[in-house]
N, C-alpha and C positions, 0 to 999 in steps of 0.2 A: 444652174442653181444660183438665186439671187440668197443670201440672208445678210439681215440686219440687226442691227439688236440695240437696244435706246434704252437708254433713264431720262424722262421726260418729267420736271418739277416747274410749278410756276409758267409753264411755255406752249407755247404749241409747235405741234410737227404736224408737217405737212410729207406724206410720204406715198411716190407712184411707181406703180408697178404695171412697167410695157407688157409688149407682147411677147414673153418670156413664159416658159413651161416648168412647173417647180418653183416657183415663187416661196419664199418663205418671210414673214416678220414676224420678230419677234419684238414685244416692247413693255415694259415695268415702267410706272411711276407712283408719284405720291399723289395727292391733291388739286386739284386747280389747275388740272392741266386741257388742255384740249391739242386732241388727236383725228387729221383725215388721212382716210388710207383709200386711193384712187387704183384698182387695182384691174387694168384695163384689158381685155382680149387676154389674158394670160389663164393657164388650165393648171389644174392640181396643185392649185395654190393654198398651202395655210398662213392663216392671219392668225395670231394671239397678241392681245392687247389687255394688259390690268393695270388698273387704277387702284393702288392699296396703302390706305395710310390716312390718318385723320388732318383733315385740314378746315382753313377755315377763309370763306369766301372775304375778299377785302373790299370787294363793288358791291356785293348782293345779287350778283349774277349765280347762272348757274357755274357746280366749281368744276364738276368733271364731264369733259364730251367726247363722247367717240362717234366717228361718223364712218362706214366703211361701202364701198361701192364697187360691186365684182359682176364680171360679166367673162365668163369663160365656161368651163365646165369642169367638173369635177374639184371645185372648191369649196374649200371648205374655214369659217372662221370664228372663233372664241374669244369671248369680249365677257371681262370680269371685271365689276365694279365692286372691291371689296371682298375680290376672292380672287387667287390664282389655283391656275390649271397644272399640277403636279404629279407626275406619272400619269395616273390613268382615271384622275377624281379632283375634283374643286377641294380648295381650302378656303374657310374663312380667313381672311385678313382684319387689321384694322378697320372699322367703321368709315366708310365713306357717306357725305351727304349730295342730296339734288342731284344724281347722276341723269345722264340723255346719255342713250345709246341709240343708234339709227342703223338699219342693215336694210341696203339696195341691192338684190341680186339679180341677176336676169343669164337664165343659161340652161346647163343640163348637169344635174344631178349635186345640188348646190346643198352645203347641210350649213348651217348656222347655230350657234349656243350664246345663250345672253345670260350672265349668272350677275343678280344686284343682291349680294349680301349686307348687313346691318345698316341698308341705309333709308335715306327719309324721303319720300318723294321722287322716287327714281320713276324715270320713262324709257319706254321701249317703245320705239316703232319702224316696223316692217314694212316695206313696199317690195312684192316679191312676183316673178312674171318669168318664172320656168317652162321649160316647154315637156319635161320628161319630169317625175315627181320628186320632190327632194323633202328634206326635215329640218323642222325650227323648233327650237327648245325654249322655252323664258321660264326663269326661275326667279322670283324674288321676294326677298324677304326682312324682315325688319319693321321698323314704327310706320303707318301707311302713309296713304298719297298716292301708291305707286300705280301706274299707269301701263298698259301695254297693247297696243295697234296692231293689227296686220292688216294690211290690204295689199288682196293675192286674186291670182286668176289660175293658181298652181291646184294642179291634182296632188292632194297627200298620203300617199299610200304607205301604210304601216313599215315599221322599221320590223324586220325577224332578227332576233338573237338565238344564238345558239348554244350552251352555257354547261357540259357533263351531260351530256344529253337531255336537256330540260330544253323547248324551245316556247322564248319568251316573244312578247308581239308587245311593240310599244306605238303608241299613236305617231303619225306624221307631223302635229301637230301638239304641244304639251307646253300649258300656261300654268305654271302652281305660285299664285302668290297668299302669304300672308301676314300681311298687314292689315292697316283698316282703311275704310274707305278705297279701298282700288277698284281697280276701274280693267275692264280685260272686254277687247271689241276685235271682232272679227269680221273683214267684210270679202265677201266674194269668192269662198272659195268654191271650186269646181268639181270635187270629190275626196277622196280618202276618207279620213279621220280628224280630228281636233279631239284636245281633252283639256279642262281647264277646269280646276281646280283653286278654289278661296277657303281656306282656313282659320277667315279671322270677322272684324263685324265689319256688314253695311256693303257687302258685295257686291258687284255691277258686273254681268255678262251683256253684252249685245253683240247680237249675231245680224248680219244686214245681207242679205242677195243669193245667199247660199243656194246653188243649183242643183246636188248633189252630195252624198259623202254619209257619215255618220259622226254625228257629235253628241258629246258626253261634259255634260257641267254638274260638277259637285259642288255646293254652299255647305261648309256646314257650321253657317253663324247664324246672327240675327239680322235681319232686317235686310236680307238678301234680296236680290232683282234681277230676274233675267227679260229682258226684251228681244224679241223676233220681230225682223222685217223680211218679206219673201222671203220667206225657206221652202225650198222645191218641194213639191208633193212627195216625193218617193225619196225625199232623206229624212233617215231615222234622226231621232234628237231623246237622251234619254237627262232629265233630269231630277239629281236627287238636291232635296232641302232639307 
């Protein structure tokens, strides 16, 4: 078992994890920090990384970045811009702005969570190339701008929960932003599910190459826009405006 644990203010860390089983980071900052985490050949690894705290850029760059890159299997990692991961549920934090968060995974059975609370222009993007199906969460929310990518060749097949005997079915796939003007693009996936969700004005879906699966996009603003490029014959796409 590797663990770490960091206050990262004003700096960057640069932090790699060998080929090592149980891998754990853990990392809290404020502001203006920039964070990569290299986490190579190693399995059942978790990453938790939040950025929480207002600050204020001094170049005009972007202030907070996380960049993370896993290749093993059974990993899994949570990256909160404006929210930390406490027991078993996200908390808002203080407002963060112009967050980049990036998740490269490549492996078996790989889950990812990207949570951007109160902030302005925040980006997500996904490059994900599994070979057995795993699950990607993006949530954001706050003033818009916000941005979020995937581009996958992954089967998404639905998450089962179990819950007092009630058994719940959540997408492999799950985009909910509300902001305005955001932007949510998926390209490539090979099956499951997706669900993407805009709750605010001036929405953007684009779906590009999709071979397979079933996806589900709710607008429920004004001046909403979904565009399709190849979408497979025999994949459902159900959309409400």
């Amino acid at each position: 078992m590797i663990k770490e644990s960091f206050y990262v203010a004003l700096s960057v860390l640069l932090f790699s994890a060998g080929s090592y089983a149980d891998n754990t980071v853990n990392l809290s900052g404020s502001g203006n920090s920039v964070v990569y985490v290299n986490n190579s050949a190693a399995s059942n690894s978790l990453i938790d990384l939040y950025q929480v705290g207002d600050s204020i850029s001094k170049n005009g760059g972007i202030e907070n970045q996380i960049t993370v890159s896993q290749v093993g299997s059974g990993d899994t990692v949570r990256i909160g811009q404006g929210a930390e991961y406490v027991g078993t549920r996200w908390i808002a934090g203080s407002a963060v702005t112009q967050n980049v968060a990036t998740v490269n995974q490549t492996g078996i059975g790989l889950t990812a969570t990207v949570i951007q609370m109160g902030a302005v222009a925040s980006t997500v993007s996904a490059d994900q190339a599994a070979s057995v199906p795993y699950t990607l969460n993006v949530t954001q929310s706050g003033d818009g701008g916000h941005s979020a990518t995937i581009q996958t060749t992954s089967t998404y097949i639905p998450a089962t929960f179990y819950s007092d005997g009630v058994t719940t079915v959540t997408p492999g796939v799950t985009i909910n932003q509300s902001g305005t003007n955001d932007v949510a693009l998926i390209s490539g996936m090979s099956g499951g599910s997706a669900l993407i969700n805009q709750s605010n004005k001036k929405g953007t879906v684009s779906l590009i190459g999709q071979t397979s699966g079933i996806i589900a996009v709710t607008q429920s603003s004004n001046n909403a826009d979904v565009s399709v490029v190849s979408f497979g014959s025999s994949t459902p796409m159900i959309i409400n405006q």
